[in-house]
C-alpha positions as CSV (number, residue, x, y, z in Angstrom):
1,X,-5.2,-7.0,50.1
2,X,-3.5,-6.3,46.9
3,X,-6.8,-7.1,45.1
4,X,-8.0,-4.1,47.1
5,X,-5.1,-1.9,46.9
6,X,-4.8,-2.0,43.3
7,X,-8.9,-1.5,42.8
8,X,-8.6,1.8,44.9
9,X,-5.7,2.7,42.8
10,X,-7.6,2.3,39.4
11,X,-10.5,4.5,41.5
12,X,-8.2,6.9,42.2
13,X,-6.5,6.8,38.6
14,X,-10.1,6.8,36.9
15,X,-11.1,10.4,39.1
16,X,-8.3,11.9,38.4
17,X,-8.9,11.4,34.7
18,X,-12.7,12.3,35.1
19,X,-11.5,15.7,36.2
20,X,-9.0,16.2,33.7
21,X,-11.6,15.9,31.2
22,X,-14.1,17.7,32.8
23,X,-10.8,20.9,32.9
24,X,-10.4,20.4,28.9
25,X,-14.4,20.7,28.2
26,X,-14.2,24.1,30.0
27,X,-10.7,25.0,29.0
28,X,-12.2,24.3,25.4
29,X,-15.7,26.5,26.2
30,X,-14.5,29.5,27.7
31,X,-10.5,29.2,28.0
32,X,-8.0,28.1,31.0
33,X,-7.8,31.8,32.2
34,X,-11.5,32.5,32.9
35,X,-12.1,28.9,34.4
36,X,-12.0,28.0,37.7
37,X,-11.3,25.4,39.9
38,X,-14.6,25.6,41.6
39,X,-16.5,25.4,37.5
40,X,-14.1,22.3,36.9
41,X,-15.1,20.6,40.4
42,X,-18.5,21.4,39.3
43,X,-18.4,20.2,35.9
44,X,-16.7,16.8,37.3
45,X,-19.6,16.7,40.2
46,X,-17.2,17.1,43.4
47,X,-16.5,20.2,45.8
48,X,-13.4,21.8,45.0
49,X,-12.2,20.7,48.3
50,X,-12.7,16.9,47.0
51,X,-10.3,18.5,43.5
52,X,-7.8,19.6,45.5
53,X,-7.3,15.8,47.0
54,X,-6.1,14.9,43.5
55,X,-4.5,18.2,42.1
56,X,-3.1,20.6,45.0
57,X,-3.1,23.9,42.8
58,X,-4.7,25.5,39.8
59,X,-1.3,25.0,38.4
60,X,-1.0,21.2,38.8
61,X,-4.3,20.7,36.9
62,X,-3.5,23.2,34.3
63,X,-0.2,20.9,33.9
64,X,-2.2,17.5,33.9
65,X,-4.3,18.9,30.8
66,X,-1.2,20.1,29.3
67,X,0.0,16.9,29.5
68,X,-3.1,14.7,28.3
69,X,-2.7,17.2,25.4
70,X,1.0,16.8,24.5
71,X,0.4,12.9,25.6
72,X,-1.6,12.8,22.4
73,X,1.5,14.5,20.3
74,X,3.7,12.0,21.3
75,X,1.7,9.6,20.6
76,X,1.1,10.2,17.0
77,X,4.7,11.0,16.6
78,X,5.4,7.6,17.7
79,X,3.2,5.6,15.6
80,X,4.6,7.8,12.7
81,X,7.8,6.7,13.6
82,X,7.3,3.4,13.1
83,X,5.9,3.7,9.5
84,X,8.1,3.9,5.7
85,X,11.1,2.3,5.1
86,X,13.8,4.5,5.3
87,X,14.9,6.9,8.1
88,X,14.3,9.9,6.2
89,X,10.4,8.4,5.5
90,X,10.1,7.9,9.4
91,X,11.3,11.6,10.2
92,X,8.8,13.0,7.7
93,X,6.1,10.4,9.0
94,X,7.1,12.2,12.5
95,X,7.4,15.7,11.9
96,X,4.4,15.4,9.6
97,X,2.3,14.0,12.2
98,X,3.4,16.6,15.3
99,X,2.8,19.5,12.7
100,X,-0.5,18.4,11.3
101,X,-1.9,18.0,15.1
102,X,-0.8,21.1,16.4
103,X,-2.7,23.0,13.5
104,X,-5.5,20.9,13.9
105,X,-5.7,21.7,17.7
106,X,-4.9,25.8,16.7
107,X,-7.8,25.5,14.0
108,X,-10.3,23.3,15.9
109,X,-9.3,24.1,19.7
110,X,-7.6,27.5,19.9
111,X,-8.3,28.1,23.8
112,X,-6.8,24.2,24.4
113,X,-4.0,25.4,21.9
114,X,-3.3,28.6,24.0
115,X,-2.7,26.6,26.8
116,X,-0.3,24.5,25.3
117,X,1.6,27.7,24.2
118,X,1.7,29.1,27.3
119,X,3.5,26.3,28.7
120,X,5.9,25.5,26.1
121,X,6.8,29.5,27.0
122,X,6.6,29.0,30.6
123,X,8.8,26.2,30.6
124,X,6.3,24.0,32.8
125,X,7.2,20.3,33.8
126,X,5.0,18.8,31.3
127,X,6.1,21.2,28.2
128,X,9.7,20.2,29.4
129,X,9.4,16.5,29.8
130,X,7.4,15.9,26.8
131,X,10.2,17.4,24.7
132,X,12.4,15.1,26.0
133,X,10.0,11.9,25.4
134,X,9.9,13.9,21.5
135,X,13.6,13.6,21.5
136,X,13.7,10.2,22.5
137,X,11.7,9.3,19.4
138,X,13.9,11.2,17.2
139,X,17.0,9.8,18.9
140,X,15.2,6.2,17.8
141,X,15.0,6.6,14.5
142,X,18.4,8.3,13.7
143,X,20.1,5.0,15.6
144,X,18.1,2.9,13.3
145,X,19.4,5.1,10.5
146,X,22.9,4.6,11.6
147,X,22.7,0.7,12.1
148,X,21.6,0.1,8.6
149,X,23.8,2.8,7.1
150,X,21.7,5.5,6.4
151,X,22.8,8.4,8.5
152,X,26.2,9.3,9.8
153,X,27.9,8.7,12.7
154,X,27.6,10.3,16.1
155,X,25.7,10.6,19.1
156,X,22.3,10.3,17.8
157,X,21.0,12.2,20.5
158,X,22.9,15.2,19.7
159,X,21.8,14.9,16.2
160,X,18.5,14.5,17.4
161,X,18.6,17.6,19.3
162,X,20.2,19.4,16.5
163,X,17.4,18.3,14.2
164,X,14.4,19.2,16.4
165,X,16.0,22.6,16.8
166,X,16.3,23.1,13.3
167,X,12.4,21.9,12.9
168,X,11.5,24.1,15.3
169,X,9.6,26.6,13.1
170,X,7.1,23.8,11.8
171,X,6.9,21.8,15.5
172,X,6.6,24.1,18.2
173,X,3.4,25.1,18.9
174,X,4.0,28.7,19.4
175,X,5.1,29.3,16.2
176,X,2.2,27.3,13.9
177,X,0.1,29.8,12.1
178,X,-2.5,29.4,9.8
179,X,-0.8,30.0,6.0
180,X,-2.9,29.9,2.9
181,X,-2.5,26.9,0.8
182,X,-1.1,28.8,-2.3
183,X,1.7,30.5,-0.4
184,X,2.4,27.0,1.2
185,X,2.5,25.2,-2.3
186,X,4.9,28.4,-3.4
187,X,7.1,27.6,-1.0
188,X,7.3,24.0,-1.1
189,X,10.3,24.0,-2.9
190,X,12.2,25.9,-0.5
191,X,10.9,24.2,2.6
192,X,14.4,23.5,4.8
193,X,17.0,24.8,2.6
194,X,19.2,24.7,5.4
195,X,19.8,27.7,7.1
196,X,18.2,26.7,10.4
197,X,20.0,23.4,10.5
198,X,23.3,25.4,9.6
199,X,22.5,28.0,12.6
200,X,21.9,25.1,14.9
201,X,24.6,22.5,14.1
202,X,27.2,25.1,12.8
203,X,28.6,22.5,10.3
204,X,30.2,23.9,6.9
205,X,28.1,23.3,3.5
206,X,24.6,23.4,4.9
207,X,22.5,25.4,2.6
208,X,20.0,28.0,4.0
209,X,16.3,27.4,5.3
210,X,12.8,29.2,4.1
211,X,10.1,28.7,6.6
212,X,6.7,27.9,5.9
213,X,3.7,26.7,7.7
214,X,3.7,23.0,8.7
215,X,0.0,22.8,6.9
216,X,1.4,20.4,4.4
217,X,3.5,17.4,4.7
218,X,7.4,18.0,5.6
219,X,8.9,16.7,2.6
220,X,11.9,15.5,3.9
221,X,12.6,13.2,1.4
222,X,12.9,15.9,-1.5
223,X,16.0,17.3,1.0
224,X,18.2,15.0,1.1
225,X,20.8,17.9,0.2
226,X,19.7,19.8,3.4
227,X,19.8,16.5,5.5
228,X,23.8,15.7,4.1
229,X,24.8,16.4,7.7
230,X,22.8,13.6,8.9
231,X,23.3,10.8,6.3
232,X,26.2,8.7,6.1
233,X,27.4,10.1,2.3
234,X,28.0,13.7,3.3
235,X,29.2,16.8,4.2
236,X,32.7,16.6,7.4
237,X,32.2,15.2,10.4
238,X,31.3,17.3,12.9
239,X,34.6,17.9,15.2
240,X,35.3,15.8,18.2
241,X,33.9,16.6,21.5
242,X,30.2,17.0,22.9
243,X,28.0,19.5,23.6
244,X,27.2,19.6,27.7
245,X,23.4,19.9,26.6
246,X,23.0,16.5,25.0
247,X,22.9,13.1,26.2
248,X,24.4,10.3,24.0
């Protein structure tokens, strides 16, 4: 009986991806506005009334690409964050790795990278949750930090928060562009003076921020300067009390 069960559930599991994948082939061809559930039942070889056993809505597919698609963010971001030594080395690993895959996916994939835009606007379930999965990672890697010394005290989920808002020009999706390389390499010593993590975390002696495209590395680890809020040796604590948006 459970032999059974659990075959029909990997049945089940294995359809649901087939027409997923059979979404993000046309989603890639011709874009997630002009396809239709009937061409992505087609494509996957079942009636649309067979697709809408497994995805009730046009919506609900369009949310399990999103999430395949963002599934594949986090999942770089994670291995990232378990490469270098430091903290700081796993935060650039990470951020590197969510920027360079998002420009990938807008150079490569722009109709697939639309889509993933349009939800991160929209606010839709998968947009929302995978944020929170992001700061998860983040939150990891700033404990770590803390343990062995390396970043200050303090919930590290509220740092972690802080952080990815401050990032937010190089990580969100929306905002990736293509750049050419010679303004990039320009700018590279500017990248993250500060202003966006002084906006976001309002703590005294931040310096200011000049954005740039994520199309090269985040070199986090020439900022140490910008990132004095986070490690241990720095700027004062931020004041007692937390914000009602963060989790510790």
């Amino acid at each position: 009986m459970l032999k059974a069960q659990t075959t029909r559930q990997a049945g089940l599991s294995c359809t649901r991806e087939r027409i997923v994948q059979a979404a993000i082939r046309l989603y890639r061809e011709i874009g997630y506005r002009k396809t239709t559930v009937a061409d992505v039942a087609r494509d996957a070889s079942m009636s649309p009334a067979n697709l809408y056993r497994f995805y009730p809505s046009r919506r609900a597919l369009e949310e399990a690409v999103v999430t395949e698609l963002l599934d594949e963010v986090l999942a770089a971001a994670a291995s990232a964050a378990r490469s270098g030594r430091s903290g700081l080395e796993r935060l650039n690993a990470t951020f590197g790795a969510i920027s360079r895959l998002h420009e990938d996916r807008l150079a490569s994939d722009v109709r697939l990278h639309e889509l993933v835009v349009a939800a991160g606007q929209a606010n839709w379930l998968a947009s929302l949750s995978h944020a929170d999965r992001l700061r998860g990672v983040v939150r990891s890697i700033i404990a770590a930090g803390q343990v062995s010394g390396e970043f200050r005290g303090g919930s590290p989920m509220a740092l972690a928060c802080c952080l990815l808002d401050a990032m937010d020009a190089y990580l969100s999706p929306s905002r990736v562009k293509a750049t050419a390389p010679s303004a990039n390499v320009r700018r590279d010593d500017a990248l993250l003076r500060g202003g966006a993590l002084q906006r976001s975390v309002r703590w005294p002696g931040a310096p200011s921020t000049h954005q740039r495209s994520g199309q090269y590395a985040l070199q986090i680890r020439l900022l140490n300067p910008t990132l004095d809020w986070l490690t241990a040796s720095s700027l004062p604590h931020r004041p007692r009390g937390r914000s009602r948006h963060v989790r510790a």
